[in-house]
DRENTORTI-897544 format. One record per residue: residue number from 1; x, z negated, y of N, C-alpha, C, O in turn. Coordinates in Angstrom, 1 decimal. Example, Ala and Ser with C-alpha at 12.3 -4.5 7.8 and 13.67 -1.06 7.14 Angstrom:
2
   resi      n.X      n.Z      n.Y     ca.X     ca.Z     ca.Y      c.X      c.Z      c.Y      o.X      o.Z      o.Y
      1     13.2     -7.8     -5.7     12.3     -7.8     -4.5     13.2     -7.8     -3.3     14.2     -8.5     -3.3
      2     12.8     -7.1     -2.2     13.7     -7.1     -1.1     12.9     -7.9      0.0     13.4     -8.0      1.1
***
This chain:
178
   resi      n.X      n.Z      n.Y     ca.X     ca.Z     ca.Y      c.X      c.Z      c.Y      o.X      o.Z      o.Y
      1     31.4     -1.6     28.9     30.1     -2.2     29.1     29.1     -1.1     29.3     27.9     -1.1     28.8
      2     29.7     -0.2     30.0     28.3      1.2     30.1     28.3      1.9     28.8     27.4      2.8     28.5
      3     29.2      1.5     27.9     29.2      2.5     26.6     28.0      1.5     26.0     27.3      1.9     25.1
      4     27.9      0.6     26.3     27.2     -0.8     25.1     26.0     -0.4     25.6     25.1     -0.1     24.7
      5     25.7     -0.2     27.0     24.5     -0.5     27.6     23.7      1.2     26.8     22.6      1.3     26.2
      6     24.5      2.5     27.1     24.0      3.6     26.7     23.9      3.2     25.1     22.7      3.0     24.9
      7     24.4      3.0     24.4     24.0      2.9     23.8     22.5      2.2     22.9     21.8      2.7     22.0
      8     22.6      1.0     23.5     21.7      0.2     23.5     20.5      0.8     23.5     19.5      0.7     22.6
      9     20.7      1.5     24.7     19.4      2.3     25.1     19.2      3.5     24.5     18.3      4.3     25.0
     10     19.9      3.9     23.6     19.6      5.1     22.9     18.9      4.7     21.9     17.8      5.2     21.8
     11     19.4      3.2     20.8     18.7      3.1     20.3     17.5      2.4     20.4     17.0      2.1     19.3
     12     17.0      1.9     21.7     15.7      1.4     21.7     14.6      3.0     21.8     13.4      2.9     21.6
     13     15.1      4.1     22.1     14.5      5.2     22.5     14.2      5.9     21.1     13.2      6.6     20.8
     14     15.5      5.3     20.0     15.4      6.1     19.1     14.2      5.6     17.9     13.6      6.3     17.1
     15     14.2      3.8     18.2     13.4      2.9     17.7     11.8      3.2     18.1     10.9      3.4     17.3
     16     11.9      3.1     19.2     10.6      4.2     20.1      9.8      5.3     19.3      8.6      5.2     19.0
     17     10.4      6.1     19.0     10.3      7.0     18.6     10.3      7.4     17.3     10.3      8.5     16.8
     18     10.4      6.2     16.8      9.9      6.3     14.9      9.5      5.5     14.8      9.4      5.2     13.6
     19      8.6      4.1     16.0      7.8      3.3     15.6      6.2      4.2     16.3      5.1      3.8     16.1
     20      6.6      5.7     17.2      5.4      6.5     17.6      5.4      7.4     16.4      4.3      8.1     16.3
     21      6.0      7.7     15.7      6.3      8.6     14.7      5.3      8.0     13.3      4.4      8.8     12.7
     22      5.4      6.9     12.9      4.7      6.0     12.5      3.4      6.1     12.2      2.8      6.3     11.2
     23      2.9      5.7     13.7      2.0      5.5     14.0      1.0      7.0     13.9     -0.1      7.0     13.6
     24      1.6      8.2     14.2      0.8      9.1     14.2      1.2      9.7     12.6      0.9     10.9     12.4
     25      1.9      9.0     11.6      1.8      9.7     10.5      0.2      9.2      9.9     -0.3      8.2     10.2
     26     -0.3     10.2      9.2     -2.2     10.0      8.6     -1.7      9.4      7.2     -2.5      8.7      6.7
     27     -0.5      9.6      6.7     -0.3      8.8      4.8     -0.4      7.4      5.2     -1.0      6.7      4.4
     28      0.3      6.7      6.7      0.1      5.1      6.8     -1.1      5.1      7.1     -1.6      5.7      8.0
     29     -2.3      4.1      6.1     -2.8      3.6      7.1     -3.2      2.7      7.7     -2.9      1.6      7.3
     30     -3.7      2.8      8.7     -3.9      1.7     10.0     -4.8      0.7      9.8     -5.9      1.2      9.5
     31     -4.7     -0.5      9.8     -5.3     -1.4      9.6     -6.3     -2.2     10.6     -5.9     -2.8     11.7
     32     -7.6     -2.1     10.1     -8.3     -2.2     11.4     -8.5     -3.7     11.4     -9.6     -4.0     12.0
     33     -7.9     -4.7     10.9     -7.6     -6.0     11.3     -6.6     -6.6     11.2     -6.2     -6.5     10.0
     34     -5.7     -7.3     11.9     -4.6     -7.9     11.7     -3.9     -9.0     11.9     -3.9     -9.1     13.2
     35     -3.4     -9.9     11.5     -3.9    -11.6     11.9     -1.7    -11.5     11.7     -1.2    -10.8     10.8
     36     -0.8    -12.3     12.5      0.4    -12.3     12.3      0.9    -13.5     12.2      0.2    -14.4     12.7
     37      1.9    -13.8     11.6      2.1    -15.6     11.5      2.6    -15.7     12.8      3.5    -14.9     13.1
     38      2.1    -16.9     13.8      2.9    -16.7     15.2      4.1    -17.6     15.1      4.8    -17.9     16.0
     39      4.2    -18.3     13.5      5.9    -19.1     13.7      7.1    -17.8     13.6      8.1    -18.0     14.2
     40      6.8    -16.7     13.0      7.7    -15.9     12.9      7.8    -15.2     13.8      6.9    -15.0     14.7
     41      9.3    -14.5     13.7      9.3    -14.0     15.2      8.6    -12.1     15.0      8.1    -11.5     14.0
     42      9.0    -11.5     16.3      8.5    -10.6     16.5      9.0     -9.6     15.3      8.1     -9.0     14.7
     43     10.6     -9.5     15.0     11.0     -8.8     14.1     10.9     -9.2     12.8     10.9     -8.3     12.0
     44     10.7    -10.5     12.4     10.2    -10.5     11.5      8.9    -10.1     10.6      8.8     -9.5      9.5
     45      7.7    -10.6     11.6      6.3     -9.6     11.3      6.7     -8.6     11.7      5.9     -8.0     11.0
     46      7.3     -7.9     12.1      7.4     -5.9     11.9      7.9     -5.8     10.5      7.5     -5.0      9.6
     47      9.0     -6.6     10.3      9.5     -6.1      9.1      8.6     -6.0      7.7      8.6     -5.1      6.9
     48      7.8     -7.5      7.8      6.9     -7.8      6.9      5.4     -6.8      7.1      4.5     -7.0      6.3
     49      5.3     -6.1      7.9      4.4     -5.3      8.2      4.6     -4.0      8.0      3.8     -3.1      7.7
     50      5.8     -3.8      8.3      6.4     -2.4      7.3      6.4     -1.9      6.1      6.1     -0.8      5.5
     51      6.8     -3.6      5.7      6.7     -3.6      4.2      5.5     -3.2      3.6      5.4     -2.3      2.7
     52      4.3     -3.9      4.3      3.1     -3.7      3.8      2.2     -2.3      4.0      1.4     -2.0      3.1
     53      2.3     -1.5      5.1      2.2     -0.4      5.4      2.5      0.5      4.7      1.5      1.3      4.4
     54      3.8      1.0      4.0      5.0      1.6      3.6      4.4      1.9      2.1      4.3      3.0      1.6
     55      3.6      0.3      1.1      3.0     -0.2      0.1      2.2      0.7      0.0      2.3      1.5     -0.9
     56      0.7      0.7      1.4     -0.4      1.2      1.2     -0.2      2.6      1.7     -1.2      3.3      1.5
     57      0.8      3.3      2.2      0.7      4.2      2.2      0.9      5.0      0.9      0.2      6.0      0.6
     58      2.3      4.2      0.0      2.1      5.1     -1.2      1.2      5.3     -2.1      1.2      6.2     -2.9
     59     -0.1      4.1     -1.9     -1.3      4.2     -2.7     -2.2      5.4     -1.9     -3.1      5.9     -2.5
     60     -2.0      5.7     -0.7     -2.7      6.5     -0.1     -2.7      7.6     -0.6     -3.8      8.2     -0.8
     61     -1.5      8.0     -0.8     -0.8      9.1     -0.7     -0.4      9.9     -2.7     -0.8     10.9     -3.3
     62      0.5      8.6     -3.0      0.7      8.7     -4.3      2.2      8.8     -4.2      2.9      8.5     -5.2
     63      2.7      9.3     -2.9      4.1      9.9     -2.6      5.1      8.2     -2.8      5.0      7.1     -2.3
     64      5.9      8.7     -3.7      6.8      7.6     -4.4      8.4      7.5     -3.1      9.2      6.5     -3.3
     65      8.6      8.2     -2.2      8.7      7.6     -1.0      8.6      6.7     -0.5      9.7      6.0     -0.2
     66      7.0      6.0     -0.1      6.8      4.9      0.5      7.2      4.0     -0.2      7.6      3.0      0.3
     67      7.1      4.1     -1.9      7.3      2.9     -2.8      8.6      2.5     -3.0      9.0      1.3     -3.2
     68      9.5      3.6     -2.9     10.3      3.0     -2.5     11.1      2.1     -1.6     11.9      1.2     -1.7
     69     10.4      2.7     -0.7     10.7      1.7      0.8     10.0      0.9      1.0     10.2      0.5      2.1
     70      9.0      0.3      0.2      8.1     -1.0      0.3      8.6     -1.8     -0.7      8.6     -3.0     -0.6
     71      9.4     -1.1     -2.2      9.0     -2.2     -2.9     10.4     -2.7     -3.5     11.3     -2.0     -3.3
     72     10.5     -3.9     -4.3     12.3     -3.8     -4.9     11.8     -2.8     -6.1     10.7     -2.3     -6.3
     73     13.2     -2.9     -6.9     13.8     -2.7     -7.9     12.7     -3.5     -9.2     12.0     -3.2    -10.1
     74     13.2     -4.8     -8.6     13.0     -5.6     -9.7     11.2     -6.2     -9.6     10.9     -7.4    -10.0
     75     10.4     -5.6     -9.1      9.4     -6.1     -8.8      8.4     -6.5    -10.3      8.5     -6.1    -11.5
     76      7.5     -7.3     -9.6      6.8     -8.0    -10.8      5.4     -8.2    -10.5      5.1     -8.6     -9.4
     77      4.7     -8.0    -11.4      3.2     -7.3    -11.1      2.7     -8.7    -12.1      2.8     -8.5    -13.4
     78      2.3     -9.7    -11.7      1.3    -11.3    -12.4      0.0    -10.8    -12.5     -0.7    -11.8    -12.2
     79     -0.7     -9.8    -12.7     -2.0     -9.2    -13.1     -2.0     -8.3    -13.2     -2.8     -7.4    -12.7
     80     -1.0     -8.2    -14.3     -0.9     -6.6    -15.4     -2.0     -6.2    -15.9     -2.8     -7.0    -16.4
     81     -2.4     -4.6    -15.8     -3.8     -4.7    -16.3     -3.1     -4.0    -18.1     -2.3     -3.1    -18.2
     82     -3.9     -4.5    -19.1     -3.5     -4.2    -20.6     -3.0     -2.4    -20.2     -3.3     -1.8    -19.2
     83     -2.2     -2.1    -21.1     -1.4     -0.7    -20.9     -0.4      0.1    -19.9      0.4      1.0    -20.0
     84     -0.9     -0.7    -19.0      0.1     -0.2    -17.9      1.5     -1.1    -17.7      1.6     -2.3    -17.6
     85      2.6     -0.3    -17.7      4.2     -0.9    -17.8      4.4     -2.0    -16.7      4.0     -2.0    -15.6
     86      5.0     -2.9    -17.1      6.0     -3.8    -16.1      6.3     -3.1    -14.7      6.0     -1.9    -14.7
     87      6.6     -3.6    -13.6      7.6     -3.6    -12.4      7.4     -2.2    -12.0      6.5     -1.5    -12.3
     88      8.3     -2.0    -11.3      8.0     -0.4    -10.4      7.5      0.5    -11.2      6.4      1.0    -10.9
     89      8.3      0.8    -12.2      7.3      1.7    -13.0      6.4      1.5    -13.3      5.6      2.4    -13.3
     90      6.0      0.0    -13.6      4.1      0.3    -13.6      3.3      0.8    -12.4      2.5      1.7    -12.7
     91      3.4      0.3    -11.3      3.4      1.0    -10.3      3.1      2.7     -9.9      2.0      3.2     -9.5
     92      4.0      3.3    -10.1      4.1      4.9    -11.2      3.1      5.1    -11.5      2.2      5.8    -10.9
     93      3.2      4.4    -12.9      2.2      4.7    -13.5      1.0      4.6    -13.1      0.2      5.4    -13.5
     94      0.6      3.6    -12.4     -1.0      3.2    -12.2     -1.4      4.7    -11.3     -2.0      5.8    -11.6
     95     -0.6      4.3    -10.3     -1.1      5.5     -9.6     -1.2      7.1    -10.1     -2.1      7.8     -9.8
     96     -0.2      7.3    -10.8     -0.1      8.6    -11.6     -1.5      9.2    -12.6     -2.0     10.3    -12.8
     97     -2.0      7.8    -13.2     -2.9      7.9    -14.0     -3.9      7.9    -13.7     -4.7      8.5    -14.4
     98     -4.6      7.0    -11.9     -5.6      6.9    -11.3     -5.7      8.3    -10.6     -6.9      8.7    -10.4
     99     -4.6      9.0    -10.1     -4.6     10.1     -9.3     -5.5     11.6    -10.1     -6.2     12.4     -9.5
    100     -5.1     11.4    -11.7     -5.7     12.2    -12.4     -7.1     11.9    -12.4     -7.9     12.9    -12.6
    101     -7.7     10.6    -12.3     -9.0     11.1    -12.1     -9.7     11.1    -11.2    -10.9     11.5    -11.4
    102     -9.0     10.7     -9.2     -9.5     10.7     -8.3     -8.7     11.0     -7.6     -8.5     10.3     -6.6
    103     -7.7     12.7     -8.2     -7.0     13.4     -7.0     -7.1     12.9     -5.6     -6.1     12.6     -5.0
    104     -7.9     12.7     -5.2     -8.2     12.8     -3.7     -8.3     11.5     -3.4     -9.2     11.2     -2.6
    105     -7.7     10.5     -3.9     -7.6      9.2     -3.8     -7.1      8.9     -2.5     -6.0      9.3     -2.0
    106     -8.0      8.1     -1.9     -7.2      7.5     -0.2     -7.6      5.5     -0.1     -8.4      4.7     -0.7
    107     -6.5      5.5      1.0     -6.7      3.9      1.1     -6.9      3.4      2.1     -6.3      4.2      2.9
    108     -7.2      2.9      2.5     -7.4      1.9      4.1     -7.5      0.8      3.8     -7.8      0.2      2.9
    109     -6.9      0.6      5.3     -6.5     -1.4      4.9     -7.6     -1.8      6.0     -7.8     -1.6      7.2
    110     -8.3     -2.4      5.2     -9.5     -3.5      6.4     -8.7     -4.8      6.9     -8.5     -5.0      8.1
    111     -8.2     -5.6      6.0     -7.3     -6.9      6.8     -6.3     -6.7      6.4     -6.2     -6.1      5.3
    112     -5.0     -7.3      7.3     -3.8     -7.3      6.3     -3.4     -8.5      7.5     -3.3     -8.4      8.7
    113     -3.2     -9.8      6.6     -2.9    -10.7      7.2     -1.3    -11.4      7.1     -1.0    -11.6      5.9
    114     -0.5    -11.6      7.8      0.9    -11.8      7.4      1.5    -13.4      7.8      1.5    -14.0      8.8
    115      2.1    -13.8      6.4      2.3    -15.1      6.8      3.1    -16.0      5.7      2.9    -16.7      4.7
    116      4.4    -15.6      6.6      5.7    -16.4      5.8      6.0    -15.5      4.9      5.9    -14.4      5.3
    117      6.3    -15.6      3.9      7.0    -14.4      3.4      5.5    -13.8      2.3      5.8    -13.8      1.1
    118      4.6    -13.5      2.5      3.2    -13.3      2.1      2.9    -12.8      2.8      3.0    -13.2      3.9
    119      2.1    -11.2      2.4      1.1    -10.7      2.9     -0.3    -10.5      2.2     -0.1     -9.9      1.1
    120     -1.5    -10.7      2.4     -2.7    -10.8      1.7     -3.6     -9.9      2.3     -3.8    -10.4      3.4
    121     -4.2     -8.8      2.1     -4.8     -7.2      2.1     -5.8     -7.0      1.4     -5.8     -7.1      0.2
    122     -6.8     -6.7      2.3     -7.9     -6.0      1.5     -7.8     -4.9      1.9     -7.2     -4.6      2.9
    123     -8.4     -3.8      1.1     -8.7     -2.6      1.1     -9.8     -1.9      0.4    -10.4     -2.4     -0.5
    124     -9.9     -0.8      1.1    -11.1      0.1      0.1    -10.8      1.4      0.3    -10.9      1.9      1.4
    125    -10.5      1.9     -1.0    -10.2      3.4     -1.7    -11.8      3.8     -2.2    -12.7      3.2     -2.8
    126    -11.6      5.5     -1.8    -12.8      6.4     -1.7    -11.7      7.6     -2.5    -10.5      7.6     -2.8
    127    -12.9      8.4     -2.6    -12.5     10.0     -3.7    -13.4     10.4     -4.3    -14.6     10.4     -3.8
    128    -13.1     10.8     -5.1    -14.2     11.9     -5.9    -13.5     12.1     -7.3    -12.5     12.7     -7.6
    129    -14.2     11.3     -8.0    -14.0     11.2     -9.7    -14.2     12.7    -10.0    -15.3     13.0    -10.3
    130    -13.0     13.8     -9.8    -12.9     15.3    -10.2    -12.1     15.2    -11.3    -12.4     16.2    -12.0
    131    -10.9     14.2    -12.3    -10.7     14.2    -13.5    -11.3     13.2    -14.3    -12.0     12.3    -13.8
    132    -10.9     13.4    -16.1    -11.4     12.6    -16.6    -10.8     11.1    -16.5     -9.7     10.9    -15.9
    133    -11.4     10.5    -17.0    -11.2      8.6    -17.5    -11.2      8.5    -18.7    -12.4      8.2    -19.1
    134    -10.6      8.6    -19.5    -10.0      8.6    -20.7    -10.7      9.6    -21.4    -10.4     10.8    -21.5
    135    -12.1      8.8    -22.2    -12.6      9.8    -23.0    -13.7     10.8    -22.1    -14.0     11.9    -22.4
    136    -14.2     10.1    -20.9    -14.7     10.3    -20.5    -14.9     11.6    -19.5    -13.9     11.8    -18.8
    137    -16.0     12.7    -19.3    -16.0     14.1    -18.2    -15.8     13.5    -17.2    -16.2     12.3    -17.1
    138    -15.0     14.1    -16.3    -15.1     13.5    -14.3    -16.8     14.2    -14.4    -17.3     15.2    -15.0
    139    -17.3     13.0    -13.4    -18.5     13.2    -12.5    -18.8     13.8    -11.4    -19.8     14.4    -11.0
    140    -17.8     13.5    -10.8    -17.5     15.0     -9.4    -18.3     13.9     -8.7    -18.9     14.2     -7.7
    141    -18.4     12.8     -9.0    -18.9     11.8     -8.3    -18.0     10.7     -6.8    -17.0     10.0     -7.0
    142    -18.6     10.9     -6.0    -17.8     10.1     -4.8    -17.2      8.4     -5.4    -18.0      8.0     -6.3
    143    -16.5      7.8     -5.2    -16.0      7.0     -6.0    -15.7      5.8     -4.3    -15.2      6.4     -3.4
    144    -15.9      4.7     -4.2    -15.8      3.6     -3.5    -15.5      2.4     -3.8    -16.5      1.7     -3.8
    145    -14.3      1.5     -4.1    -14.3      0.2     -4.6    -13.1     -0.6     -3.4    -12.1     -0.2     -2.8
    146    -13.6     -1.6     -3.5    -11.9     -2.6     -2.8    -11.3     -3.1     -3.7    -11.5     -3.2     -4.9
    147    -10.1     -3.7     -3.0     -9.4     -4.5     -3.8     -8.3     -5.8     -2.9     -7.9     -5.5     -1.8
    148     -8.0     -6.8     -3.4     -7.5     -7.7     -2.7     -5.8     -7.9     -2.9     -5.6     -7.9     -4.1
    149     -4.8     -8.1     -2.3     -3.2     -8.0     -2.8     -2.9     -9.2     -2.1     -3.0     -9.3     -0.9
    150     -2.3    -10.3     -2.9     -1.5    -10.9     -2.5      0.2    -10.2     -2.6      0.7     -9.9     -3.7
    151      1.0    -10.0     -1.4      1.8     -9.6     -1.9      2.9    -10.3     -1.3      2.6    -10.8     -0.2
    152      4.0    -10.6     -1.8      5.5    -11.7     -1.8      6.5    -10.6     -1.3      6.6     -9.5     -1.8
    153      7.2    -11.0     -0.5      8.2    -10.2      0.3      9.4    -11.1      0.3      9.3    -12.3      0.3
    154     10.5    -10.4      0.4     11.7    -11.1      0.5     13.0     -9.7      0.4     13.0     -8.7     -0.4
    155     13.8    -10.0      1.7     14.6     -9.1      1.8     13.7     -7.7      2.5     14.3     -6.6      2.3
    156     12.6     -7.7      3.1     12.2     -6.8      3.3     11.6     -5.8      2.9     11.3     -4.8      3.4
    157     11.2     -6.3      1.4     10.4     -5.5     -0.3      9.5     -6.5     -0.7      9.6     -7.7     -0.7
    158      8.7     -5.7     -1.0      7.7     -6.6     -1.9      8.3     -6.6     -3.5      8.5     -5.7     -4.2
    159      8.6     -8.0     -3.7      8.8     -8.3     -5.0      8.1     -9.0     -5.9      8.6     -9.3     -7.0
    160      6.9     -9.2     -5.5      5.7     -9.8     -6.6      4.6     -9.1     -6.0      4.7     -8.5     -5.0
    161      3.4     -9.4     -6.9      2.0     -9.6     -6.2      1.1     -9.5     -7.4      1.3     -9.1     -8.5
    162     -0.2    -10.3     -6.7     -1.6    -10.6     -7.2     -2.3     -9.5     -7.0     -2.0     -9.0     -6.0
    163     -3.2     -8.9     -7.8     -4.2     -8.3     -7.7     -5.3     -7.9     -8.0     -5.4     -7.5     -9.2
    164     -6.3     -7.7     -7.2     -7.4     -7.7     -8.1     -8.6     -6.6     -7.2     -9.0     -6.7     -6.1
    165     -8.9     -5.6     -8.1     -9.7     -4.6     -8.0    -11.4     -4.7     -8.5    -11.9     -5.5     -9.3
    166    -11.9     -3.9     -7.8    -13.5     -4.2     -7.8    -13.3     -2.5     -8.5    -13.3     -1.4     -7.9
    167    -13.2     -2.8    -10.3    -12.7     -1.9    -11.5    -14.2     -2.0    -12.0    -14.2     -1.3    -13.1
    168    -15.4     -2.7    -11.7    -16.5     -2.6    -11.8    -17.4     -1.9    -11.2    -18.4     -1.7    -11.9
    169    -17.4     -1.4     -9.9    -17.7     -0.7     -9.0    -17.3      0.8     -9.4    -18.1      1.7     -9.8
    170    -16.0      0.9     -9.4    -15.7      2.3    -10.0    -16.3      2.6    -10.7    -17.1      3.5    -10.5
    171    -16.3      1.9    -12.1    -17.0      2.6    -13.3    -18.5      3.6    -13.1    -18.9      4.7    -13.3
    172    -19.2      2.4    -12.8    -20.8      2.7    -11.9    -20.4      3.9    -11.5    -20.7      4.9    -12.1
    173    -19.5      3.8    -10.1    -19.5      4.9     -9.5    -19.3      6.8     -9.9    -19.7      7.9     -9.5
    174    -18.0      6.1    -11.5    -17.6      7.1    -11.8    -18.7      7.7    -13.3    -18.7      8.7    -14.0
    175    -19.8      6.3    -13.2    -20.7      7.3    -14.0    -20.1      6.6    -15.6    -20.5      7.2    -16.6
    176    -19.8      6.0    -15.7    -19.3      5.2    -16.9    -19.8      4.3    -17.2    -20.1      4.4    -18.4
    177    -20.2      3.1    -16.4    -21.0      2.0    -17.1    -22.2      2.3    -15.9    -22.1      2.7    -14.8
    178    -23.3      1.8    -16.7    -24.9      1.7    -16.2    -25.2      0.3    -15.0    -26.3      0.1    -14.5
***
């Protein structure tokens, strides 16, 4: 019984201490609103909240780390934008290609609301358009747009999601459309 109980307590210490670990990593970030489904229990919104965290950090970041740990295998993107690949690899890709023109690409989550196997997120990414856009010179111009995610969880991964970016705002920003 004292072996069960040490242990126990090791691992709530150890749980402790990678959910403060977390918290003071700067690639997650923190969401300055958060709404939880209260039918679900407590470990379930963590899990579904990890998921979504883990997501935005790899957009934060670019580090294919998080995306792994946010997303499946088999994931499926219902608002493909023309050229960019299917499923995790598109994924990859988006970011790979966006990074070249807004290196310095970061993200923040304004809401991330969780509810049932769905999380729905806004956010808004800033940078500085320092590479080109296709045909286009970078503008060295500060760059600001949101975007909204419905995202579908199951098993602890995001395996679908909606989304939709304010890809009009960039442009302006990046000096492309008038």
């Amino acid at each position: 019984m004292k072996k069960h109980l040490f242990l126990l307590g090791l691992l709530i210490i150890v749980m402790a201490g990678t959910v403060s670990a977390q918290k003071n990593n700067k690639d997650i970030p923190v969401p300055k609103s958060t709404t939880l489904d209260a039918s679900l229990s407590k470990s379930q919104n963590d899990q579904m909240m990890h998921a979504g965290l883990m997501f935005y950090a790899f957009w934060n970041t670019g580090n294919e780390k998080y995306l792994h740990e946010a997303v499946s295998m088999d994931f499926y993107d219902n608002t493909l934008p023309e050229g960019r690949p299917q499923g995790f690899k598109g994924i990859l890709f988006a970011s790979a290609n966006f990074r070249k023109a807004v290196p310095d690409l970061r993200c923040s989550v304004e809401d991330i609301i969780i509810s049932k196997d769905k999380i729905t997120c806004r956010q808004i990414y800033t940078g500085h358009n320092t590479g080109p856009i296709g045909d286009h010179a970078a503008s060295g111009k500060p760059i600001r747009f949101i975007a909204i995610d419905i995202l579908h969880v199951k098993n602890g991964k995001v395996y679908e999601d909606w989304h939709l970016e304010d890809n009009l705002a960039f442009l302006k920003e990046a000096g492309i459309v008038k």
